[in-house]
TORTI-809118 format. One line per 3 residues: their letters; for each residue x, y, z of N, C-alpha, C. Coordinates in nm, 2 decimals. Layout:
N
a) X,Y,Z,X,Y,Z,X,Y,Z ~ ...
This chain:
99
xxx) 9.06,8.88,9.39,9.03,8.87,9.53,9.09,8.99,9.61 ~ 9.01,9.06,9.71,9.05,9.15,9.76,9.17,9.10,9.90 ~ 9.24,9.21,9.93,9.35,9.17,9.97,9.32,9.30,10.17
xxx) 9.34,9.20,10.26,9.32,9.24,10.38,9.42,9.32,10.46 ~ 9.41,9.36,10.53,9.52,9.41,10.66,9.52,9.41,10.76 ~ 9.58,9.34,10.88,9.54,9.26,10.99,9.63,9.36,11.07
xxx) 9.63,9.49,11.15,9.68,9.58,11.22,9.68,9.47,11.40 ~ 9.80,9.57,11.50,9.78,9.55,11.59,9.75,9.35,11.66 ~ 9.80,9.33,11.56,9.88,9.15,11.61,9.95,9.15,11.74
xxx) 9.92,9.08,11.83,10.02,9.06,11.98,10.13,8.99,11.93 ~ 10.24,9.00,12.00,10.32,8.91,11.99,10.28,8.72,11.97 ~ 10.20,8.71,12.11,10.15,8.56,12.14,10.08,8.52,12.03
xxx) 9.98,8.57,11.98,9.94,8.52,11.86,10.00,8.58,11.77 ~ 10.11,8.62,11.74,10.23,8.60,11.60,10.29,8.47,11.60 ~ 10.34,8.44,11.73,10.40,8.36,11.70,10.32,8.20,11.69
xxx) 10.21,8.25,11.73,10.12,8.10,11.72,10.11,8.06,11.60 ~ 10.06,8.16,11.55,10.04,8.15,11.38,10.17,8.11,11.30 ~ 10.28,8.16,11.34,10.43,8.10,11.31,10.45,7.97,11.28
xxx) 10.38,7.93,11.48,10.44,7.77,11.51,10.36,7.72,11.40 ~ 10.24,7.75,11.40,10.12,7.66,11.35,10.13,7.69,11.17 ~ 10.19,7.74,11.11,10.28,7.80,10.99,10.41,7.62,10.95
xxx) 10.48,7.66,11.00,10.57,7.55,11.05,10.55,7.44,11.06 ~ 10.46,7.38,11.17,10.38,7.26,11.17,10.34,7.19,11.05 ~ 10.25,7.26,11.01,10.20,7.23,10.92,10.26,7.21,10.80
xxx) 10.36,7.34,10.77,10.45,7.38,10.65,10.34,7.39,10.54 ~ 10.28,7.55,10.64,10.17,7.61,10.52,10.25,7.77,10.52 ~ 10.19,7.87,10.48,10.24,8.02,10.46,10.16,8.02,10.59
xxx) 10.19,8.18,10.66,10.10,8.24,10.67,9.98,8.28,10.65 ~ 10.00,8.32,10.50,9.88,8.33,10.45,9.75,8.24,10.46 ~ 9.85,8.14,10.42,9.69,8.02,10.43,9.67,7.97,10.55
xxx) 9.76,7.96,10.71,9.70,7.94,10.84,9.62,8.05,10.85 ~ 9.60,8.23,10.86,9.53,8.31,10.84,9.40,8.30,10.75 ~ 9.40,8.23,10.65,9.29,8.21,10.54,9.19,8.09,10.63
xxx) 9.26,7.98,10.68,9.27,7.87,10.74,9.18,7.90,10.86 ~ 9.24,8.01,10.95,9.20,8.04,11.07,9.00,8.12,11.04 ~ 9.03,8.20,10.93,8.92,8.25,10.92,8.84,8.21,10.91
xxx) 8.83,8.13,10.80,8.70,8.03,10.74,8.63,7.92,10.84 ~ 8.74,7.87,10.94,8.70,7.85,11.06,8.62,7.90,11.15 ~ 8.70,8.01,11.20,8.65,8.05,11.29,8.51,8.21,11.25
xxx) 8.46,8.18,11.12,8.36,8.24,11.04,8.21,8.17,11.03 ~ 8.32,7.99,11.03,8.21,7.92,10.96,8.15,7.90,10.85 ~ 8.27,7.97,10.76,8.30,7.97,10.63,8.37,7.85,10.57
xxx) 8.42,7.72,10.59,8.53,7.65,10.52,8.46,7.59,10.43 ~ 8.58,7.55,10.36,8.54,7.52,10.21,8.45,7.40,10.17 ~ 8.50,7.29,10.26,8.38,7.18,10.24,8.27,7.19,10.28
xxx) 8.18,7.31,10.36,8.06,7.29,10.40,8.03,7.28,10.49 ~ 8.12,7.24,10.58,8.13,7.20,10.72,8.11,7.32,10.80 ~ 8.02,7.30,10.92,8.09,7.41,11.04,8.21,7.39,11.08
xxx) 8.23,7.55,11.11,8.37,7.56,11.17,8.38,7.50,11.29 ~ 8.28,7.46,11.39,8.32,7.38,11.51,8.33,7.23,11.45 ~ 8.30,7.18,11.38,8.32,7.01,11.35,8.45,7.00,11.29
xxx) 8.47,7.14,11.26,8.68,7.08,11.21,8.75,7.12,11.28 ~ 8.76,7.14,11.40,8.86,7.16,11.51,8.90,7.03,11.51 ~ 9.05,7.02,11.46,9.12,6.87,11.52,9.21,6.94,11.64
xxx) 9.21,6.81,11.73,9.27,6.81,11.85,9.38,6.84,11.84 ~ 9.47,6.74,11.70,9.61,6.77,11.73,9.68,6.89,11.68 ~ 9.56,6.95,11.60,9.62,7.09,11.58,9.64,7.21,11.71
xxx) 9.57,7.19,11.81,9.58,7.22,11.92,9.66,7.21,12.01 ~ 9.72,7.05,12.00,9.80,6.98,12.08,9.96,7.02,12.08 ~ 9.96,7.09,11.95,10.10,7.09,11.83,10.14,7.23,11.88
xxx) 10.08,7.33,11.93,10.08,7.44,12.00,10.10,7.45,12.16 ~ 10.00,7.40,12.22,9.99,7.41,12.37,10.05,7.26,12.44 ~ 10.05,7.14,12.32,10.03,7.00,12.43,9.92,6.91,12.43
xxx) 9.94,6.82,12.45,9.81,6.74,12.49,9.71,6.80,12.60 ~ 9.55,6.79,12.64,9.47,6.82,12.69,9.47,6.68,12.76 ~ 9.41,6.73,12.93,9.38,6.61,12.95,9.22,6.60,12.95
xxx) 9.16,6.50,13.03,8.98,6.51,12.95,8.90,6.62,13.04 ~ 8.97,6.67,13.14,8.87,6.78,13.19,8.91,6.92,13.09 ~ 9.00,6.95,13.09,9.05,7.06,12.94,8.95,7.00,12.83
xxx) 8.97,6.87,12.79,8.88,6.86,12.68,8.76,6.88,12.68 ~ 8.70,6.84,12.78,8.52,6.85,12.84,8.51,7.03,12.78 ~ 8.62,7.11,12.85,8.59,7.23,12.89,8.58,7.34,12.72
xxx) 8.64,7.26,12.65,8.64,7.32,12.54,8.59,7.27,12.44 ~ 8.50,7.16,12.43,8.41,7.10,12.35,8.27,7.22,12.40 ~ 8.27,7.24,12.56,8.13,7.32,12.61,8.17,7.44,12.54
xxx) 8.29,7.52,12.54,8.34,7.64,12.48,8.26,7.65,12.37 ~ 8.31,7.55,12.27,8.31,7.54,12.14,8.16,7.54,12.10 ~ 8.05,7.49,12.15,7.93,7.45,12.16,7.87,7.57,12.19
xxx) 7.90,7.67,12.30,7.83,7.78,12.36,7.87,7.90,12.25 ~ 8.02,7.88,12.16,8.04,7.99,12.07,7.96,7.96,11.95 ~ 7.93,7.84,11.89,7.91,7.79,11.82,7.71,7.86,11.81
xxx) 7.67,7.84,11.88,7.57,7.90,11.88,7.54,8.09,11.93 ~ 7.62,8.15,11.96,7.63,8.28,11.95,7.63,8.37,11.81 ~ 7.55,8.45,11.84,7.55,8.58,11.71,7.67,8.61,11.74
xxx) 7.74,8.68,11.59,7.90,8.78,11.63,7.87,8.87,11.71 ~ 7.75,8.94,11.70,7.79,9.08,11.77,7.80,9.06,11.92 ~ 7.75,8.90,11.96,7.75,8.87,12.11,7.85,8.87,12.18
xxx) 8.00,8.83,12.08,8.11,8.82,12.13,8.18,8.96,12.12 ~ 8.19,9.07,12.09,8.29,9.20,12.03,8.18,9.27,12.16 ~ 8.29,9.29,12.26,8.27,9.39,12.36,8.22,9.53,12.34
xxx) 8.08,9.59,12.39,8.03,9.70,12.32,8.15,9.84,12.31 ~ 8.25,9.82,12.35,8.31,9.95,12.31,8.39,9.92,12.18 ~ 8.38,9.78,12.13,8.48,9.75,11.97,8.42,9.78,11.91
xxx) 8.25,9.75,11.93,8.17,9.73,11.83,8.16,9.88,11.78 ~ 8.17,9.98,11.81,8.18,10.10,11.74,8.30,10.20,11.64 ~ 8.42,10.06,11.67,8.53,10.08,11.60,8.52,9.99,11.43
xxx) 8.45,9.88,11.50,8.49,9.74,11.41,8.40,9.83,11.22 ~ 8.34,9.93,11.20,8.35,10.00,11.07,8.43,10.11,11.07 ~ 8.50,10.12,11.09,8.54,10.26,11.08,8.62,10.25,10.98
């Protein structure tokens, strides 16, 4: 299997990946494997990546939601969920994202 390099990490999401690392008591590696296949719509059982968002994996980071947060990110989730990639990468990435 080929092996990645994830340049240019923020702090805020280092440490997310940490917490959510910890939480769980997985590596990094596999929250990053974890995150991808998700958010690809790649995961391993077949599923879309929007029907396996659990809540408390969210909750375990930021807190409980209350139901207007939740409303707001089920629409989120629904409106990304049907987008092409190239809809979301702002046209000045999209000329970096091969290089």
């Amino acid at each position: 299997m080929p092996d990645l390099v994830i340049r240019h990490v923020d702090h805020l999401l280092a440490e997310r990946i940490q917490a959510f690392a910890k939480n769980h008591q997985w590596s990094v590696n596999e929250v990053l494997l974890h995150a991808l296949r998700r958010g690809l719509g790649a995961a391993e059982s077949g599923q879309q990546a929007e029907a396996l968002i659990e809540a408390d994996e969210l909750a375990a980071l930021a807190g409980p939601w209350n139901a207007t947060e939740q409303a707001v990110f089920r629409e989120t989730v629904q409106a990304l969920s049907t987008a092409r990639g190239d809809q979301l990468v702002p046209p000045q990435r999209k000329a970096n994202l091969f290089e």
